[in-house]
Structures are given as structure tokens and as C-alpha cells.
C-alpha positions in Angstrom: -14.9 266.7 39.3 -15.3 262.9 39.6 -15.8 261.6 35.5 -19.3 260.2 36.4 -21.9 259.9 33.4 -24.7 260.9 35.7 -28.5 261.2 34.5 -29.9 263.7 35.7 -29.9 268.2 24.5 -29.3 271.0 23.4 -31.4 269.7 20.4 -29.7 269.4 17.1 -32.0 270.7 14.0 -31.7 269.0 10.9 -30.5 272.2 8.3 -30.6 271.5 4.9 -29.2 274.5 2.3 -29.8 274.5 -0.9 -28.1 276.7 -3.5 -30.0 277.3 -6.9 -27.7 279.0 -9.5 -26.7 279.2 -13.2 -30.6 277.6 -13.7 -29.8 274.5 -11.8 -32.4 272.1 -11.2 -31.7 270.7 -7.9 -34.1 271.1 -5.0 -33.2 270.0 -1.5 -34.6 266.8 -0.1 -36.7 267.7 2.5 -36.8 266.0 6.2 -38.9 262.6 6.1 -42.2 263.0 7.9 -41.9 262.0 11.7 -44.5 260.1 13.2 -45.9 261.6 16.1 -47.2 259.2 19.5 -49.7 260.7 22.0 -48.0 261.1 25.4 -49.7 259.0 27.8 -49.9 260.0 31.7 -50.2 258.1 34.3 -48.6 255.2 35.7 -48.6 253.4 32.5 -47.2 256.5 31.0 -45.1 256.1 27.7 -42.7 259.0 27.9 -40.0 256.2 29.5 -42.1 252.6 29.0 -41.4 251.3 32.0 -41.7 247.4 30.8 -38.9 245.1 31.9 -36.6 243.8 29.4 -36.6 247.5 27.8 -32.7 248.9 26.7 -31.9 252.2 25.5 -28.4 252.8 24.0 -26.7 255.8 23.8 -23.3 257.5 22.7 -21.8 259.8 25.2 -19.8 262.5 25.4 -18.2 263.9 27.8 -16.2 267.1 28.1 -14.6 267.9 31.7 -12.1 271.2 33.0 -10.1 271.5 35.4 -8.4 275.2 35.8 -7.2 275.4 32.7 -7.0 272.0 31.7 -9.8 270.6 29.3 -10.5 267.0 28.3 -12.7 265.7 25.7 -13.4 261.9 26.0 -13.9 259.6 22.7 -17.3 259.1 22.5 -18.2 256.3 24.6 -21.4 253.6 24.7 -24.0 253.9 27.4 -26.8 251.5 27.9 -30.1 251.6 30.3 -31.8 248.4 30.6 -34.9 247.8 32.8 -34.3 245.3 35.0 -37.5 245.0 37.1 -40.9 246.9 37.1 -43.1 246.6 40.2 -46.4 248.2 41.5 -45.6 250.2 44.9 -48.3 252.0 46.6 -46.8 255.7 45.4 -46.9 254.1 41.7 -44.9 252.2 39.4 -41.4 251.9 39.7 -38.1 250.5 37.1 -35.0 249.5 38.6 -32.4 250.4 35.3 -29.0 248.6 35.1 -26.6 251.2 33.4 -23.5 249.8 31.5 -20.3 252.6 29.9 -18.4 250.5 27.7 -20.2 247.3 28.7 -19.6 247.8 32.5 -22.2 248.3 35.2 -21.5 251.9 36.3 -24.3 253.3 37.8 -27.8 251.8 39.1 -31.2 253.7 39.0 -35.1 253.1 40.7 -37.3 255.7 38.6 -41.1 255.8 39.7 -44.1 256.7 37.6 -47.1 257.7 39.2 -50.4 260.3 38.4 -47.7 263.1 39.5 -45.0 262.3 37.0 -41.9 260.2 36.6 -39.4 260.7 39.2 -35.9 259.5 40.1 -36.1 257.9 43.7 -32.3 256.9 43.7 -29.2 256.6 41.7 -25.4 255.0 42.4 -23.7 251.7 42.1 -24.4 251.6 45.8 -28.1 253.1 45.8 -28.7 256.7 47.5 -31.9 257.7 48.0 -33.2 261.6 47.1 -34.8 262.2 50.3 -38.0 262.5 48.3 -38.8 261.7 44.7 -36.9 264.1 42.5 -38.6 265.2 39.4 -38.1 264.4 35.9 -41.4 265.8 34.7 -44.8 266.3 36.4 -48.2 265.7 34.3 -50.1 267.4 32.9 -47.1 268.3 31.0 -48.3 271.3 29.2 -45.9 273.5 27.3 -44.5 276.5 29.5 -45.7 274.2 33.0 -42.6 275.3 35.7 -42.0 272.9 38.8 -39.6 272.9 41.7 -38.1 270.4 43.9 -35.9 271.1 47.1 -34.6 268.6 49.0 -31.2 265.7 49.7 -29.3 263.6 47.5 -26.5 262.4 45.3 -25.3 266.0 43.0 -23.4 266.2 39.8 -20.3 266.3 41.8 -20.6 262.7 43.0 -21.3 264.1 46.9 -24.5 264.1 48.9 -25.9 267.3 49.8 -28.8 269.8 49.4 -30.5 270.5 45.9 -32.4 273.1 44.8 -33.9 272.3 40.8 -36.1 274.4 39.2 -37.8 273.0 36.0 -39.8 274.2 32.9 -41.7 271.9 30.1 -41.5 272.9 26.5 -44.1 271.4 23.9 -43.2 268.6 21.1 -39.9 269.4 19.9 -38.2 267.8 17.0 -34.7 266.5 17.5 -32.0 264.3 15.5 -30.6 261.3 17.2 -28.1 258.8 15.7 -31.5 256.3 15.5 -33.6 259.2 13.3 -35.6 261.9 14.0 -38.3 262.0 16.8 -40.5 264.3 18.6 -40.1 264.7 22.0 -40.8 266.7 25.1 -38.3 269.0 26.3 -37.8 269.3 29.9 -35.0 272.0 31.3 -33.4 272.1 34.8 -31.7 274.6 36.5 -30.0 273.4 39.6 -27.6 274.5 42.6 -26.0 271.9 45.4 -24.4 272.2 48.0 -22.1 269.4 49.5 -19.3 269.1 51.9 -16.6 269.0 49.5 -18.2 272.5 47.6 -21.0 273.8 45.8 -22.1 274.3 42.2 -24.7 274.4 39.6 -25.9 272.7 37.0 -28.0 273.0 33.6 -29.6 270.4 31.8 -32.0 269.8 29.7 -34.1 266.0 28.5 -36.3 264.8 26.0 -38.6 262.2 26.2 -40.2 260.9 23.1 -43.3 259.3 23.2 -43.3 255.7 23.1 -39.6 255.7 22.7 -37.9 256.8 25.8 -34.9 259.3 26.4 -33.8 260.7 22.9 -31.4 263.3 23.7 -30.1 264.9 27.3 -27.5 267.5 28.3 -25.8 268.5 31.2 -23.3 271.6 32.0 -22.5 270.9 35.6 -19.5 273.5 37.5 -18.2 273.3 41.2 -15.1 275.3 42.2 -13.1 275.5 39.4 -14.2 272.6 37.7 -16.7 271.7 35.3 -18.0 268.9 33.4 -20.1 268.9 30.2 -21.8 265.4 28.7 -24.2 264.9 25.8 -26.3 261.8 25.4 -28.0 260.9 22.0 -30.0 258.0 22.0 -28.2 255.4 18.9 -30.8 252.3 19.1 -33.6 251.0 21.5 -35.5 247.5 22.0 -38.6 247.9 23.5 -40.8 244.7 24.6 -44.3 244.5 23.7 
């Protein structure tokens, strides 16, 4: 499997034990209160602020197999930065610039619109889903399912068919390396089906009101080979 960090959490609670004997008087420090921002739908949604200028930085980690063989990369440095924003007649779209490392690996178009936010084409050299593929679709109530079938770049770095079927959890809250957040949880099932082979894939996103991406997962498999990564969001510089 080509080592691609690819976009499209298995969250991470915060557990905190505490152990009261012989009379002791400690009590565990409970979490901090985390502020909680509407979701906004819409165009101008807030779920990914689409505002040029915007970066999100993440550390990575990626797990891949091959047969038998298993390797764990250091955890690595991944950045989105917004690039452009424009108004399009299907909505408002954000051209992303994504660095590993501090090199340009990977470009993005994402497109918000009264429908949802939507990935319209990924790849250093841009392939186009053959329509929109979903992220999330508004109204994004808790327990919502959506599918999408249709062309594009898959997990294993080919072009083929996909088939993703999608379900919306409510406000979730997750650690990331920059604090705590709540965020909506979006999980995707998928299968693909390319020249080179098929496979699946799981993964699973969430978006954090008026922050962005907090945490996202992916399992991917095709053949024998399979490929795990884990983003968690570290800092993020939003314009105003």
C-alpha cells in the first residue's frame, strides 16, 4: 500500500482514577469545563471555517502491513492551510495546501454548500470524485445515515469506484494535543474497487465547531495489505 497520509478518531476519553485509602484526603481533579460552539450550517458553516489564511496542524501516525511485516512510523507533522476561498454557483469552496514534514504532499478543493461540506478533489496532481463526496450532510442530527456511490482517488492511491456509507453521532468530547473539544463525530464505512485490487476502509472524523478537524482515523486493507493513520489536531490559527 502506497504510505499516503490521505484525508478521507477513535476518540480518546480523558480517565481520571482516583484511589482513596488509609483516610487519604485526595480527590481527583476533575476535567476543565469545555466550551461548547453552536454548529453553523450552511455555506458559511463553522464545522471547517472555510476563511483563507486558516492552518490546522496535526501529528500523524501511521501504521502500515504488509503480509506479515508491520511498520510504525515516528509520528510525523501534518499541516492544512487554506489557500483560497471562492463563491461557485454549487457553494463555497477552499483550496487546502497540505504539508508532512514541511513538504507539499497532497492538495485538496473542499466545498460547502446548504447540503454539507464535501471533498470535490484531492492529489498533488488534482483528481476529481466524479461528484462531490461527502464529509457530512446538514441537518446533521445525531443518528442521520447518508451514502455516496460514485469515482475517484481510494485509500490505495488508484482511481476507481467507491461505495461509502456514513452515519452522524451527536457532540462528542475528545482530547487532542491542543485540549479538549467537542465535536461531531462522523463514521464511514467504505469499499473500492480499482485496477490494481479492491479493499475497504473505516474511518471516522470530528469536526469541532468553530475549530475545524480535531481528531480523524482511518483503517484502510487491500490484498494483503493494510494501512492504519491517526490524526490529532496539535495547534490551529484561525483568521478573523
Amino acid at each position: 500500500m502506497k504510505k499516503t497520509l490521505a484525508l478521507v478518531v477513535v476518540a480518546v476519553g480523558l480517565v481520571v482514577v482516583g484511589c482513596n485509602k488509609g483516610g487519604s484526603a485526595y480527590q481527583p481533579k476533575p476535567p476543565a469545563k469545555v466550551d461548547e460552539f453552536r454548529p453553523i450550517e450552511g455555506p458559511d458553516q463553522n464545522l471547517v471555517p472555510f476563511q483563507e489564511g486558516n492552518q490546522w496542524t496535526y501529528t500523524a501516525k501511521l501504521t502500515q502491513t504488509n503480509g506479515r511485516q508491520q511498520q510504525s512510523s515516528a509520528p510525523l507533522e501534518q499541516t492544512f492551510k487554506i489557500t483560497k476561498v471562492e463563491k461557485t454557483p454549487a457553494g463555497t469552496e477552499a483550496t487546502f495546501e497540505v504539508t508532512l514534514n514541511g513538504k507539499v504532499s497532497d492538495h485538496q478543493v473542499w466545498l460547502a454548500n446548504d447540503k454539507g461540506i464535501f471533498q470535490v478533489s484531492i492529489g498533488l496532481i488534482p483528481k476529481a470524485f466524479s461528484t462531490p463526496q461527502p464529509i457530512i450532510v446538514f441537518p446533521a442530527d445525531p443518528n442521520k445515515t447518508f451514502k455516496w456511490d460514485g469515482t475517484g482517488p481510494m485509500p490505495n492511491g488508484q482511481s476507481g469506484k467507491n461505495s461509502i456509507e456514513s452515519k452522524i453521532f451527536g457532540l462528542q468530547e475528545v482530547d487532542t494535543e491542543a485540549g479538549r473539544v467537542k465535536a461531531i463525530a462522523v463514521n464511514s464505512s467504505t469499499t473500492f474497487a480499482t485496477p490494481k485490487g479492491s479493499g475497504k476502509a473505516d474511518s471516522t472524523i470530528w469536526l469541532a465547531p468553530g475549530i475545524g478537524i480535531a481528531r480523524y482515523t482511518q483503517q484502510a486493507t487491500s490484498g494483503n495489505a493494510s494501512a492504519k493513520l491517526l490524526l490529532e489536531l496539535k495547534s490551529h490559527s484561525l483568521k478573523k
